[in-house]
C-alpha positions as CSV (number, residue, x, y, z in Angstrom):
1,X,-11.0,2.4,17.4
2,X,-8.1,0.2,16.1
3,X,-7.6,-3.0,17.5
4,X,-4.0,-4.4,18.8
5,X,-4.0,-7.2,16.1
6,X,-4.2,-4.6,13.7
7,X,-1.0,-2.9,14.3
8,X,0.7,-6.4,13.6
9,X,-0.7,-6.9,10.6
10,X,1.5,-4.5,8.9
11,X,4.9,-4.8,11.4
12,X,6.2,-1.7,10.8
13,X,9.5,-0.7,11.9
14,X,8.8,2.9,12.8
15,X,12.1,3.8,13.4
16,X,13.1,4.2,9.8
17,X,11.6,6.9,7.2
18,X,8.2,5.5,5.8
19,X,7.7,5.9,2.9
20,X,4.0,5.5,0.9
21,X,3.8,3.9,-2.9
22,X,0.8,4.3,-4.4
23,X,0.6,2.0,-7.1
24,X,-2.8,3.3,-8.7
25,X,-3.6,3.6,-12.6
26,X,-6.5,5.8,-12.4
27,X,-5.2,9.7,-11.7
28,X,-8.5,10.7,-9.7
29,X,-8.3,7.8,-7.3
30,X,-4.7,8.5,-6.7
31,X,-5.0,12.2,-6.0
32,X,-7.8,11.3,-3.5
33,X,-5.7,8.8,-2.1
34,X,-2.6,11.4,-1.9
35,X,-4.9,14.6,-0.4
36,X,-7.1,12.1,1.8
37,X,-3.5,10.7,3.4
38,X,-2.4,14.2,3.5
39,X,-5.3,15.9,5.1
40,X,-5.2,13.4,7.6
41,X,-2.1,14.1,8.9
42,X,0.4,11.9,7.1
43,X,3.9,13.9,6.6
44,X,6.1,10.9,5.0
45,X,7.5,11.1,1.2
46,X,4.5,9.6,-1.2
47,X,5.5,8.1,-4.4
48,X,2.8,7.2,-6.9
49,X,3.2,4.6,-9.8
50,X,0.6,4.3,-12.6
51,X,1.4,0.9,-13.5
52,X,2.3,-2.4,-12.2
53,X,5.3,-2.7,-13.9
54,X,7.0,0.7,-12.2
55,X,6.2,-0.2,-9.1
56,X,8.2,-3.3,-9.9
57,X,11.0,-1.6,-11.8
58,X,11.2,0.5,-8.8
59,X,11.2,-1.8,-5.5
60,X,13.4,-4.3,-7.4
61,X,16.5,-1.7,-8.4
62,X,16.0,1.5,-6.2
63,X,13.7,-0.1,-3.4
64,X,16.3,-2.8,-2.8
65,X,19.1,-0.6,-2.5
66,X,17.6,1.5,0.4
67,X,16.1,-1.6,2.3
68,X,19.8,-2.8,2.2
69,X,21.4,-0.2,3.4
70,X,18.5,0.2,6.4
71,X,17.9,4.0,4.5
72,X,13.7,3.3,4.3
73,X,10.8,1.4,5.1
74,X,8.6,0.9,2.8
75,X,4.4,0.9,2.9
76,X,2.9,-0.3,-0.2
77,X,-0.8,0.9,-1.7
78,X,-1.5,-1.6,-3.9
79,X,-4.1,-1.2,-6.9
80,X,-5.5,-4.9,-8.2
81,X,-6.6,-3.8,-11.7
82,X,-3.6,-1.8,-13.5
83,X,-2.4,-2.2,-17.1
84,X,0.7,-3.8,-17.7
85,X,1.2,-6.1,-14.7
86,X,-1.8,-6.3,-12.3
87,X,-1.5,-6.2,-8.6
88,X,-1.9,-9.6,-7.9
89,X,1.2,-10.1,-9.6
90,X,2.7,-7.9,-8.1
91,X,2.7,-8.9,-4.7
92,X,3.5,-12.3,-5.8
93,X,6.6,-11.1,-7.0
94,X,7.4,-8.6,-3.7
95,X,6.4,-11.9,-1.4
96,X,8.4,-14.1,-3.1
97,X,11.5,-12.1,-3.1
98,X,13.3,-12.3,-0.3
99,X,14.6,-8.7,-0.1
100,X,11.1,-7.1,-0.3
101,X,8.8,-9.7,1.3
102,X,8.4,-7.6,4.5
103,X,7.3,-4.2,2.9
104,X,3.4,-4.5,4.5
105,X,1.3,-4.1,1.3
106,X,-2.6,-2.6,1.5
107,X,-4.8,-4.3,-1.5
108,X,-7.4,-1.5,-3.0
109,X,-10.2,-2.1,-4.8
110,X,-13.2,-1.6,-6.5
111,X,-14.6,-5.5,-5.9
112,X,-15.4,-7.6,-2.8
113,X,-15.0,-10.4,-5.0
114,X,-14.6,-13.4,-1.7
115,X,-11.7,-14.9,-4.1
116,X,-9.9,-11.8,-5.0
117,X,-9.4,-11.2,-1.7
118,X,-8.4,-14.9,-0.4
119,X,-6.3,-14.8,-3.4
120,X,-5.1,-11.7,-1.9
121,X,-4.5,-12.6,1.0
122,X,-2.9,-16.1,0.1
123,X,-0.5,-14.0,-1.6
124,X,0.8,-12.6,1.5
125,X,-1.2,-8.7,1.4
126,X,-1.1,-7.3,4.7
127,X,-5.0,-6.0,4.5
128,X,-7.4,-5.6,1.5
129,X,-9.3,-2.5,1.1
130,X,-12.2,-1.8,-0.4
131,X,-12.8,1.5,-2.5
132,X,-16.4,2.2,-1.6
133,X,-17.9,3.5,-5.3
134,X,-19.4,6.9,-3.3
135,X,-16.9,9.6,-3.0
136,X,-17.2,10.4,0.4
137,X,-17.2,6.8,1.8
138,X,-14.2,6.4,-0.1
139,X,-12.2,9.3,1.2
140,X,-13.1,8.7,4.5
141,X,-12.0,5.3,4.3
142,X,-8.3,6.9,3.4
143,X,-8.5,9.9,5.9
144,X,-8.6,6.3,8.7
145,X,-6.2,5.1,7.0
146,X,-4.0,8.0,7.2
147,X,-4.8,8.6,10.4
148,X,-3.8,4.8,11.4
149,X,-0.2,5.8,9.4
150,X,-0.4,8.5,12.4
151,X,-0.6,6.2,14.7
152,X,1.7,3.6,14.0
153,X,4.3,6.4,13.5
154,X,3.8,7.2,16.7
């Protein structure tokens, strides 16, 4: 069951289009994370990026645009570890820019690492999510998340 506080950890305006980046380098993690959203129930537009700096390029020309003109709201997958700009860097950037700072941003994983995550966290990330190394804990972490999209949507 998801608690109350949890819902306002990502403040979410739900009356504008949602739309899911996935910001993931590895290709099999981000079709699990695409099908296990999908399966679940999940019916917004999913983008994925394959580095850090495209989902940069991307929320700082395009992303902007459609905040500004109230077209979109944004929900941000966030991998740590990608090539070219990490994670960590950018959500510093999204956090410190005053346009983009709201879009709720979900940290994943493969380490528990307690300063990652304060780091994380210190940064401004909404929640940070593990990616549990068995398959199936790992997709069943996504289907809840998906099915917590569901419910916020609602």
């Amino acid at each position: 069951m998801v608690k109350e506080p949890f819902f306002n950890l990502l403040n979410m305006d739900t009356t504008k289009q949602v739309k899911i980046l996935i910001a993931e380098d590895d290709d099999g993690h981000a079709e699990l994370i695409r099908e296990a959203l999908e399966e679940s129930g999940v019916s917004c537009p999913i983008v994925r990026f394959s580095n850090g700096e495209e989902v940069w390029s991307f929320l700082s020309e395009k992303g902007i645009k459609e905040l500004e003109n109230d077209e979109m709201a944004y929900l941000l997958l966030l991998d740590i570890n990608m090539p070219r700009m990490t994670g960590t860097e950018v959500l510093r950037k999204i956090k410190q820019h005053e346009q983009l700072k709201n879009i709720p941003v979900i940290m994943l994983t493969t380490t528990d690492d307690p300063r990652e995550v304060e780091q994380c966290y210190e940064l401004g990330c909404n929640v940070y999510i593990t990616k549990p190394v068995d398959f199936a804990k790992f997709t069943d972490t996504l289907q809840r998340l998906g099915l917590f999209m569901q419910i916020v949507k609602l």
